[in-house]
Backbone and ligand atoms as CSV (ligand in chain L), in Angstrom:
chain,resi,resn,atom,element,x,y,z
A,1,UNK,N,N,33.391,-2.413,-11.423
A,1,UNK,CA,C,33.869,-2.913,-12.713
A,1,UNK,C,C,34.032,-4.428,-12.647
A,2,UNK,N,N,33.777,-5.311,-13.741
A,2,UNK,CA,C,33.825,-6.957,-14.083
A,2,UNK,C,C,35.194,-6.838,-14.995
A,3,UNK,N,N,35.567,-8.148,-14.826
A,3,UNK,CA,C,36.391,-8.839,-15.533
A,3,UNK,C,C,35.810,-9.879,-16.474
A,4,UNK,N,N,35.373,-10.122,-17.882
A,4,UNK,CA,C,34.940,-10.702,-18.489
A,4,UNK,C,C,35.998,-11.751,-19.226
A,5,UNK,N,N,35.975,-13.084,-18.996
A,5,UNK,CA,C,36.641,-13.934,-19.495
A,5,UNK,C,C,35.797,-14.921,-20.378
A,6,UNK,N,N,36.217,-14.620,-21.349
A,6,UNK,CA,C,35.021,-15.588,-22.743
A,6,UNK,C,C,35.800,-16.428,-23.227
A,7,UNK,N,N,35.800,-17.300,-23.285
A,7,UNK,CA,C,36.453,-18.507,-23.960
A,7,UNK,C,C,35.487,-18.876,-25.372
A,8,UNK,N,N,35.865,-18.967,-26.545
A,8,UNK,CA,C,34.900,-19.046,-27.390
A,8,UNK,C,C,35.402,-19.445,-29.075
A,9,UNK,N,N,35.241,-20.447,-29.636
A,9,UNK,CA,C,35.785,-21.165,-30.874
A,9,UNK,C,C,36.229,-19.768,-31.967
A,10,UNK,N,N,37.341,-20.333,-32.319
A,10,UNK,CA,C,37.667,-19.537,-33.091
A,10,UNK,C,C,37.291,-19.113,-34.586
A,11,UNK,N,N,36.513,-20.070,-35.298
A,11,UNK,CA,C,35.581,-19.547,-35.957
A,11,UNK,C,C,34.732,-18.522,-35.642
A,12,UNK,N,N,34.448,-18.382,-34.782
A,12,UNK,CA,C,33.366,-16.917,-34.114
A,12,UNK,C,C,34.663,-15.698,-33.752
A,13,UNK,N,N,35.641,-15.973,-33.450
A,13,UNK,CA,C,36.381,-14.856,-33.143
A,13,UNK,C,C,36.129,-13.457,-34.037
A,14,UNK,N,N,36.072,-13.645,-35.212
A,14,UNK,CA,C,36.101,-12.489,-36.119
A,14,UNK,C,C,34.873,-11.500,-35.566
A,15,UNK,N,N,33.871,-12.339,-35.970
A,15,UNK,CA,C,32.351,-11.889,-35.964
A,15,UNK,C,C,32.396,-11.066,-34.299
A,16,UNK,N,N,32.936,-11.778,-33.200
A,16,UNK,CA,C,32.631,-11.474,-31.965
A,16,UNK,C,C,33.916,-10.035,-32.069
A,17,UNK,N,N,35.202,-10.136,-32.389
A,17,UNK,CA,C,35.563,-8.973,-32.371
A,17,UNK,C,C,34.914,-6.850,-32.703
A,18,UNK,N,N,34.420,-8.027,-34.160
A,18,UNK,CA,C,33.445,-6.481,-34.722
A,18,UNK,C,C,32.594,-6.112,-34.334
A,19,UNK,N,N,31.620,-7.067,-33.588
A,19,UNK,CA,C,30.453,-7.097,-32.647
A,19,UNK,C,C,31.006,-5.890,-31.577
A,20,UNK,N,N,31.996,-6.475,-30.911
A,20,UNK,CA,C,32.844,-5.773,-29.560
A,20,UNK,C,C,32.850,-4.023,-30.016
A,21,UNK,N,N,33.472,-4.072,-31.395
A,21,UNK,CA,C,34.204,-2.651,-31.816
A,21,UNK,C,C,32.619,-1.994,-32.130
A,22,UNK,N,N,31.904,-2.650,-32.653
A,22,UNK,CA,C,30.345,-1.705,-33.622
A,22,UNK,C,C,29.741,-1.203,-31.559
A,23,UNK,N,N,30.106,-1.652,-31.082
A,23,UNK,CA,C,29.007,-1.488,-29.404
A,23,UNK,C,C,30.019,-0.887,-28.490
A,24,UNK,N,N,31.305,-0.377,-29.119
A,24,UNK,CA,C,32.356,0.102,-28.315
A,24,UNK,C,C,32.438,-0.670,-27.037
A,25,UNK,N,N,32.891,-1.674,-27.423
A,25,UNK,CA,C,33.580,-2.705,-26.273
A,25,UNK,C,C,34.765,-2.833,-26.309
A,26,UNK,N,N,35.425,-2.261,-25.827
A,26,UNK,CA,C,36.990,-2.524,-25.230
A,26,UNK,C,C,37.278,-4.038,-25.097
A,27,UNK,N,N,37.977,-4.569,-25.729
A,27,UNK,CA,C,38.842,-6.220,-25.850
A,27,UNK,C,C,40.087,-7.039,-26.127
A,28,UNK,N,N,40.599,-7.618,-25.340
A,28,UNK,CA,C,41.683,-8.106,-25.979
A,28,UNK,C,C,41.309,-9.378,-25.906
A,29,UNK,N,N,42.189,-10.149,-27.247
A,29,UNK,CA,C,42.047,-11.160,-27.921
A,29,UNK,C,C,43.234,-12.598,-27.587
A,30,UNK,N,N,43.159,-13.498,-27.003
A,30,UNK,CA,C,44.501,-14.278,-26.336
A,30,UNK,C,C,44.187,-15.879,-27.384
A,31,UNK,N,N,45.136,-15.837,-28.237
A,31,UNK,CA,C,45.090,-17.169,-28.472
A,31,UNK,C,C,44.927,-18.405,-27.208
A,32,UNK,N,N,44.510,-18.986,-27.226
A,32,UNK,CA,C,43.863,-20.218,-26.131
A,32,UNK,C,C,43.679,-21.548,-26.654
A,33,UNK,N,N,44.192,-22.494,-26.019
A,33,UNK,CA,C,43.941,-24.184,-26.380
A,33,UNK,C,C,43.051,-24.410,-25.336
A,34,UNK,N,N,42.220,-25.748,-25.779
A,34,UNK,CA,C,41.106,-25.950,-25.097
A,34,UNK,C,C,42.222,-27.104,-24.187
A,35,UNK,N,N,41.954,-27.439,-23.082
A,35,UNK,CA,C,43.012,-28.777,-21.695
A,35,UNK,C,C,41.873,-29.926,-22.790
A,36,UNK,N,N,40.949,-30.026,-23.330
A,36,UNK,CA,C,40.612,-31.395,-23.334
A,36,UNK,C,C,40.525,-31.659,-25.113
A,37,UNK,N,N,40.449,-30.698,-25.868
A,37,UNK,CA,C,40.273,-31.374,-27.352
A,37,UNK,C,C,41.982,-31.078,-27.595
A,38,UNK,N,N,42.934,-30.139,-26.887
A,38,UNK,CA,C,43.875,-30.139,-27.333
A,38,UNK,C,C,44.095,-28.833,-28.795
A,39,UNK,N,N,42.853,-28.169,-28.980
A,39,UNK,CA,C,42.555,-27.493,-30.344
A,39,UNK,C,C,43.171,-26.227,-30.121
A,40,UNK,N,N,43.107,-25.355,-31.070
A,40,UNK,CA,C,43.152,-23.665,-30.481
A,40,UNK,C,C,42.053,-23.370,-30.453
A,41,UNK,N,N,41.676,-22.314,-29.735
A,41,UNK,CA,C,40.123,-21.001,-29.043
A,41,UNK,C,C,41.047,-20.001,-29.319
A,42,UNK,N,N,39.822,-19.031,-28.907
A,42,UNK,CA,C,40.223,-17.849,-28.653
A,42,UNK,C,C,39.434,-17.333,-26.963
A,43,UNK,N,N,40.369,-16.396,-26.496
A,43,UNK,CA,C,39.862,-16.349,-25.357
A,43,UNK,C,C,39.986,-14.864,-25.099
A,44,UNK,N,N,38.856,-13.791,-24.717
A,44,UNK,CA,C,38.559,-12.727,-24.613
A,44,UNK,C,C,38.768,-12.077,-23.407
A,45,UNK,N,N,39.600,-11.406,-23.078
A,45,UNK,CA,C,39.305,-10.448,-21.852
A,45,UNK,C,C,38.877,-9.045,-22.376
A,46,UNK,N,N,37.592,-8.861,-21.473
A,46,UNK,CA,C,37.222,-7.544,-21.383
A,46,UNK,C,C,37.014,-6.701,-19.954
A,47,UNK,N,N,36.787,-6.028,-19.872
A,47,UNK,CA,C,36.893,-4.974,-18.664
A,47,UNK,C,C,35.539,-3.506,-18.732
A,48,UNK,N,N,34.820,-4.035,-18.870
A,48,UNK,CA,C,33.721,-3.011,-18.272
A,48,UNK,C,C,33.034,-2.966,-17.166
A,49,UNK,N,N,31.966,-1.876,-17.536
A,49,UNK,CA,C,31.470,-1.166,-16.280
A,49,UNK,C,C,30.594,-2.672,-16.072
A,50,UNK,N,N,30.147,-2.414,-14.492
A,50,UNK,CA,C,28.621,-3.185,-14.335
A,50,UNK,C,C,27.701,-3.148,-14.909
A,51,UNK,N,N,27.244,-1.842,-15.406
A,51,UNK,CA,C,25.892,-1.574,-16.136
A,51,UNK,C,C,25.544,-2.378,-17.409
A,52,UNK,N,N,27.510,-2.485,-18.285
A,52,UNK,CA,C,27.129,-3.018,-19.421
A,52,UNK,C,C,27.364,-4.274,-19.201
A,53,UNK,N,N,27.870,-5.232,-18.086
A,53,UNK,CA,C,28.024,-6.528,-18.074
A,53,UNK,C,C,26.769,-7.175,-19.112
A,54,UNK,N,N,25.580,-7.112,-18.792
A,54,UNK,CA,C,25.011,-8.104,-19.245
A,54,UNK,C,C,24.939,-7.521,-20.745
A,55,UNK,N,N,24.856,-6.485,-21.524
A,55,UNK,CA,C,25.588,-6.373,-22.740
A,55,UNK,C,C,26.358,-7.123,-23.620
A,56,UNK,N,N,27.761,-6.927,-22.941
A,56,UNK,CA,C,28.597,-7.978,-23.270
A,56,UNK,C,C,28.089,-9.388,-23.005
A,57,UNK,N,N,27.408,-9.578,-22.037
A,57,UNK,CA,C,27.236,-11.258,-22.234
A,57,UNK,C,C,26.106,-11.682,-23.661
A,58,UNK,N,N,25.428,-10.472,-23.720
A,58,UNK,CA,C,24.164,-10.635,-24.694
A,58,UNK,C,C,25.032,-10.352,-26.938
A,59,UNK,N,N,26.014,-9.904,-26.928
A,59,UNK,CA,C,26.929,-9.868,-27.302
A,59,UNK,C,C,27.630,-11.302,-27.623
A,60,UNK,N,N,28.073,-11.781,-26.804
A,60,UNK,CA,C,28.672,-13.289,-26.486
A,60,UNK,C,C,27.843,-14.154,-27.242
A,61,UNK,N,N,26.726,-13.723,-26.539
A,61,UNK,CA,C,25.745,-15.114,-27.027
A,61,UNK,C,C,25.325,-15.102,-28.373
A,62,UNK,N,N,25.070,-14.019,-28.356
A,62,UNK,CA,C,24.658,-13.788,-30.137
A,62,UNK,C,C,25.925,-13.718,-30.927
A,63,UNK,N,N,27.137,-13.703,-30.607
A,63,UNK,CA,C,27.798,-14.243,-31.732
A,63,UNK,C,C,28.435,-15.137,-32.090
A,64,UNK,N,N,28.368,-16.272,-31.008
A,64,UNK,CA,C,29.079,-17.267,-30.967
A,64,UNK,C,C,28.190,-18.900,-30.608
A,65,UNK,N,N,28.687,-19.267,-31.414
A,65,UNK,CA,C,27.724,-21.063,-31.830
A,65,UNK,C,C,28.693,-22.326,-31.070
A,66,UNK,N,N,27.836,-22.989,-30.524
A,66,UNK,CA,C,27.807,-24.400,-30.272
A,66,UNK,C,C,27.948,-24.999,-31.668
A,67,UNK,N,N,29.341,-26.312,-31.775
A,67,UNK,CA,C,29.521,-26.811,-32.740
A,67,UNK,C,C,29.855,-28.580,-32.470
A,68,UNK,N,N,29.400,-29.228,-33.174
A,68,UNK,CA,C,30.240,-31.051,-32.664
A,68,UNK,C,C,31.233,-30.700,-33.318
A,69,UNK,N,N,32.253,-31.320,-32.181
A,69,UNK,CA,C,33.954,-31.450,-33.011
A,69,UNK,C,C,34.144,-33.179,-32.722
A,70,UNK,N,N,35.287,-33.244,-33.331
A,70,UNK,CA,C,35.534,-34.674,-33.436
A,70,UNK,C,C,36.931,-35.161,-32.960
A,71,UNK,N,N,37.003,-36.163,-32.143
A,71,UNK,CA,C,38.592,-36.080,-31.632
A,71,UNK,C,C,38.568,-37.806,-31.656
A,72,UNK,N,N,39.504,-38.149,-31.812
A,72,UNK,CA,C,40.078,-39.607,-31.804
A,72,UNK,C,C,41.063,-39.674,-30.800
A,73,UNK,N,N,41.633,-38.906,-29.909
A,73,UNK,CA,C,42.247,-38.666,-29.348
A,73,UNK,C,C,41.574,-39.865,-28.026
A,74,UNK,N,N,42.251,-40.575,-27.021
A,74,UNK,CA,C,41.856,-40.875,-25.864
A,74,UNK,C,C,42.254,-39.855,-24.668
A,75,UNK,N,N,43.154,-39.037,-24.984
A,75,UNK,CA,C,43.083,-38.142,-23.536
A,75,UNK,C,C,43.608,-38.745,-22.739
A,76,UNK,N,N,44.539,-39.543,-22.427
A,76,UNK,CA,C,45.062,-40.014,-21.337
A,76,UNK,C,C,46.709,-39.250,-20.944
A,77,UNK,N,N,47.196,-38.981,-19.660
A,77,UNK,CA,C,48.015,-38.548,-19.572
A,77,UNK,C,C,49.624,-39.330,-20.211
A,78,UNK,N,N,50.619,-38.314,-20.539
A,78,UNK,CA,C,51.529,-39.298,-21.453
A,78,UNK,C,C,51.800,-40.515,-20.519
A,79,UNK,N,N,52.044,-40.293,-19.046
A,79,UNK,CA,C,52.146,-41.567,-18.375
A,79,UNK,C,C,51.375,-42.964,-18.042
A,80,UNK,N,N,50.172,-42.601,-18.329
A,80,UNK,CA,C,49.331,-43.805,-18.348
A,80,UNK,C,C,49.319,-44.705,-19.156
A,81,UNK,N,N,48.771,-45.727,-18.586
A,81,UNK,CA,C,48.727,-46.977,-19.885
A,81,UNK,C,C,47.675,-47.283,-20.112
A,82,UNK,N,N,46.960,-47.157,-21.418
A,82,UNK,CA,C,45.474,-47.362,-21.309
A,82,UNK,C,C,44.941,-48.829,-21.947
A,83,UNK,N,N,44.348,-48.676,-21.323
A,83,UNK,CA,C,43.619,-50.683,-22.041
A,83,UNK,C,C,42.473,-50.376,-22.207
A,84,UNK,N,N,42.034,-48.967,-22.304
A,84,UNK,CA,C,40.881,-48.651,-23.102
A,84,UNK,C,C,40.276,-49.234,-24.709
A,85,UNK,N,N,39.720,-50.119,-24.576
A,85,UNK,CA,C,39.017,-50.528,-25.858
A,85,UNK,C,C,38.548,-49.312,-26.820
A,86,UNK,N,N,38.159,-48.397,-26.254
A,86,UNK,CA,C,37.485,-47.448,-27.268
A,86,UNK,C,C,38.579,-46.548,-27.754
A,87,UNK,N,N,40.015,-46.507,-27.084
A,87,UNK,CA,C,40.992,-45.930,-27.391
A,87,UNK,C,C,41.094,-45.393,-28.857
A,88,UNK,N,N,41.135,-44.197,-29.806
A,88,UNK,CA,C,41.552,-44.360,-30.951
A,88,UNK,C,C,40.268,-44.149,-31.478
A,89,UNK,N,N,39.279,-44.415,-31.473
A,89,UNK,CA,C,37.761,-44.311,-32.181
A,89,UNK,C,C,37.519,-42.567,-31.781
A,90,UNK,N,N,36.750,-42.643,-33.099
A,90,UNK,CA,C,36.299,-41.204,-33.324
A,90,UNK,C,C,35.029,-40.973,-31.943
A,91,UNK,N,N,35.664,-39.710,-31.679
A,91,UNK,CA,C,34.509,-39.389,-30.069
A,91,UNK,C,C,34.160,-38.065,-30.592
A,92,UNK,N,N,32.662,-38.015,-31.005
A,92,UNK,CA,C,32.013,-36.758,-30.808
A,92,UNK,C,C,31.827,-36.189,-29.502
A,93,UNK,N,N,31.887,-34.640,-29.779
A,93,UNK,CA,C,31.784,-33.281,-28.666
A,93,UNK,C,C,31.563,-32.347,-29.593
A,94,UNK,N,N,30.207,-31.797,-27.746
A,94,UNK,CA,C,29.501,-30.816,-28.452
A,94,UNK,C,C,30.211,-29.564,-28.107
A,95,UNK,N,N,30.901,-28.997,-28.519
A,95,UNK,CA,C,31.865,-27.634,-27.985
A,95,UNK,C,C,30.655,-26.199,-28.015
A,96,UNK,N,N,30.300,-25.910,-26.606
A,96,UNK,CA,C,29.386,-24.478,-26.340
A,96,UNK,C,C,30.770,-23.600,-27.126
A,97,UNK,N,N,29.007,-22.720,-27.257
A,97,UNK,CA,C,29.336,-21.295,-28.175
A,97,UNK,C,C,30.211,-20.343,-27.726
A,98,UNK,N,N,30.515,-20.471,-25.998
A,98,UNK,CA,C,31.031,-19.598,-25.207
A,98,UNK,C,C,31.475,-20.241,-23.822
A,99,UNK,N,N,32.230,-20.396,-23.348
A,99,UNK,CA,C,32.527,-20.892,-21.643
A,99,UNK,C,C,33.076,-19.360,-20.821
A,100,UNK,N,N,32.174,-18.667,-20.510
A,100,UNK,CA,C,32.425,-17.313,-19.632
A,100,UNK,C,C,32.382,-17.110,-17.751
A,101,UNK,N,N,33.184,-16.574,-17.742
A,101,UNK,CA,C,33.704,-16.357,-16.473
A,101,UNK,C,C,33.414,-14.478,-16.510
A,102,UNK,N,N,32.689,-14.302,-15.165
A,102,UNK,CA,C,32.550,-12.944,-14.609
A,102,UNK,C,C,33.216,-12.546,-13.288
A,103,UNK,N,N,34.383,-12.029,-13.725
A,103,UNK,CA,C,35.082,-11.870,-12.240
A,103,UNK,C,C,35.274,-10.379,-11.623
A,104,UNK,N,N,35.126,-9.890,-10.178
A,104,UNK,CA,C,35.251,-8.838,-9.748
A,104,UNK,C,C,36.758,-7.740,-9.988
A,105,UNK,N,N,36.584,-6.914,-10.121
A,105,UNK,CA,C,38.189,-6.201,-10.789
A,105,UNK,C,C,38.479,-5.373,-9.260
A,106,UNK,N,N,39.536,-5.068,-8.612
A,106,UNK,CA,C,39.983,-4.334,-7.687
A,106,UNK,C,C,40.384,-3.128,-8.292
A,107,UNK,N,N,41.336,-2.712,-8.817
A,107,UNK,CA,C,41.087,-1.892,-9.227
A,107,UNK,C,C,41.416,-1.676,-11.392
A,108,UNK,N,N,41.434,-0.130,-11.913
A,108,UNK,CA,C,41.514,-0.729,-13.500
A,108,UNK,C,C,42.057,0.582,-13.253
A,109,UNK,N,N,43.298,0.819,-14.169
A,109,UNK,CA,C,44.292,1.878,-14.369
A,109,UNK,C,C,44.344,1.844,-16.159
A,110,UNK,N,N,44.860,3.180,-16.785
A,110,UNK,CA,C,44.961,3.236,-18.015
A,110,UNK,C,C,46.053,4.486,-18.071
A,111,UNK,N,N,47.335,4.135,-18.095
A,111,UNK,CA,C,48.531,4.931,-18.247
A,111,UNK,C,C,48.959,5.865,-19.844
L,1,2BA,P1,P,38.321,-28.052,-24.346
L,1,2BA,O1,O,38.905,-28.270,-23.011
L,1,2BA,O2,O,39.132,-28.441,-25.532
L,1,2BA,O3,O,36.914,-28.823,-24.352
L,1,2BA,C1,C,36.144,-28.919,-25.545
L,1,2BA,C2,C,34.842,-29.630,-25.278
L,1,2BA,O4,O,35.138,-30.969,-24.871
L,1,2BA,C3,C,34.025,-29.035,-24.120
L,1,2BA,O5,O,33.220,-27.979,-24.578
L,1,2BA,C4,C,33.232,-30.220,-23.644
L,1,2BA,O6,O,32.090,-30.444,-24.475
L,1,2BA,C5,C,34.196,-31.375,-23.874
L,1,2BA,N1,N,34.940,-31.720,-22.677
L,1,2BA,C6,C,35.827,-30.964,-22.008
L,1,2BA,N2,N,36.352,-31.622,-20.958
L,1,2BA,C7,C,35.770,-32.819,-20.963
L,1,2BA,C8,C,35.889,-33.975,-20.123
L,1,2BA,N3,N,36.738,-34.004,-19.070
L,1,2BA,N4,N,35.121,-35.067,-20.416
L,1,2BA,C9,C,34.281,-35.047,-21.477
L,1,2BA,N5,N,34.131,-34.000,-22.309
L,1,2BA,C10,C,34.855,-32.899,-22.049
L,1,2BA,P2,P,32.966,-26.743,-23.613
L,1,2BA,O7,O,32.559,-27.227,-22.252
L,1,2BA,O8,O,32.012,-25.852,-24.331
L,1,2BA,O9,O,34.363,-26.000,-23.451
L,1,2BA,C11,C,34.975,-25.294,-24.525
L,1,2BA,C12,C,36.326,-24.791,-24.099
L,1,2BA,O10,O,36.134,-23.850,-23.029
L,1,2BA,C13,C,37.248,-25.857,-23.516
L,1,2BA,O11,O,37.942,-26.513,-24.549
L,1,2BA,C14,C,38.163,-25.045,-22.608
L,1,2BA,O12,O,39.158,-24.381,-23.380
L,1,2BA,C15,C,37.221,-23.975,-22.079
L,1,2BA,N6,N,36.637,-24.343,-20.780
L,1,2BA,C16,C,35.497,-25.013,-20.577
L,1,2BA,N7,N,35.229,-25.127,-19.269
L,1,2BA,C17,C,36.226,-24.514,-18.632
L,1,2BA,C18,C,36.522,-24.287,-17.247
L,1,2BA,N8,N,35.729,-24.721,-16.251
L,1,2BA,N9,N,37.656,-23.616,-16.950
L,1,2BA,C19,C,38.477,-23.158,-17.928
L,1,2BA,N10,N,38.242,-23.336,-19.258
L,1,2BA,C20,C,37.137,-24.011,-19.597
């Protein structure tokens, strides 16, 4: 059994949920901030067999889009002092459709 960790914009959340339920995919749904735009995601754990891993990843991909977001933000920690010139100016990013992690499960219980 895999551990499927999808990280994936929350505009796609909907679409990727019903996707999950129409292919009987077992999922839970974790509100998630991205460490660098500061935004909300959504972030997916699932738990299936091996067989259907690449399923679910084929799933993933087809329902979820690469988008430019826009941040003015410089990102610097609150302690720093920045003498960044570009500080404050609008910075395009291209945010992927999906950032997924496939991890091994020890064991999976259902009480
Ligand atoms: P954020 O951390 O908010 O990152 C949003 C987008 O900003 C990233 O898209 C990337 O294009 C850009 N970005 C992130 N860190 C950057 C940096 N240090 N310098 C320049 N640009 C940077 P994605 O790479 O598609 O990531 C989308 C979201 O997936 C991330 O949101 C984060 O929540 C998650 N993520 C991505 N890589 C991860 C990783 N290795 N571990 C855990 N979560 C990750």
């Amino acid at each position: 059994m895999k551990l499927v960790l999808a990280i994936i914009q929350d505009q796609d959340a909907g679409r990727l949920s019903a996707a999950f339920v129409d292919e009987n995919v077992r999922a839970t749904k974790l509100s998630s901030t991205g460490g660098f735009l500061r935004a909300g995601n959504s972030t997916f754990i699932v738990g299936v067999e091996d067989d259907r891993v690449q399923k679910v990843l084929e799933i993933i991909k087809n329902n979820c889009q690469a988008r430019d977001e826009y941040t003015t933000a410089p990102l610097i920690s609150v302690d720093a002092v920045s003498t960044d010139a570009t500080a404050g100016q609008p910075l395009e990013v291209r945010v992927g459709g999906a950032t997924v992690f496939v991890l091994p499960v020890d064991a999976f219980h259902r009480f």
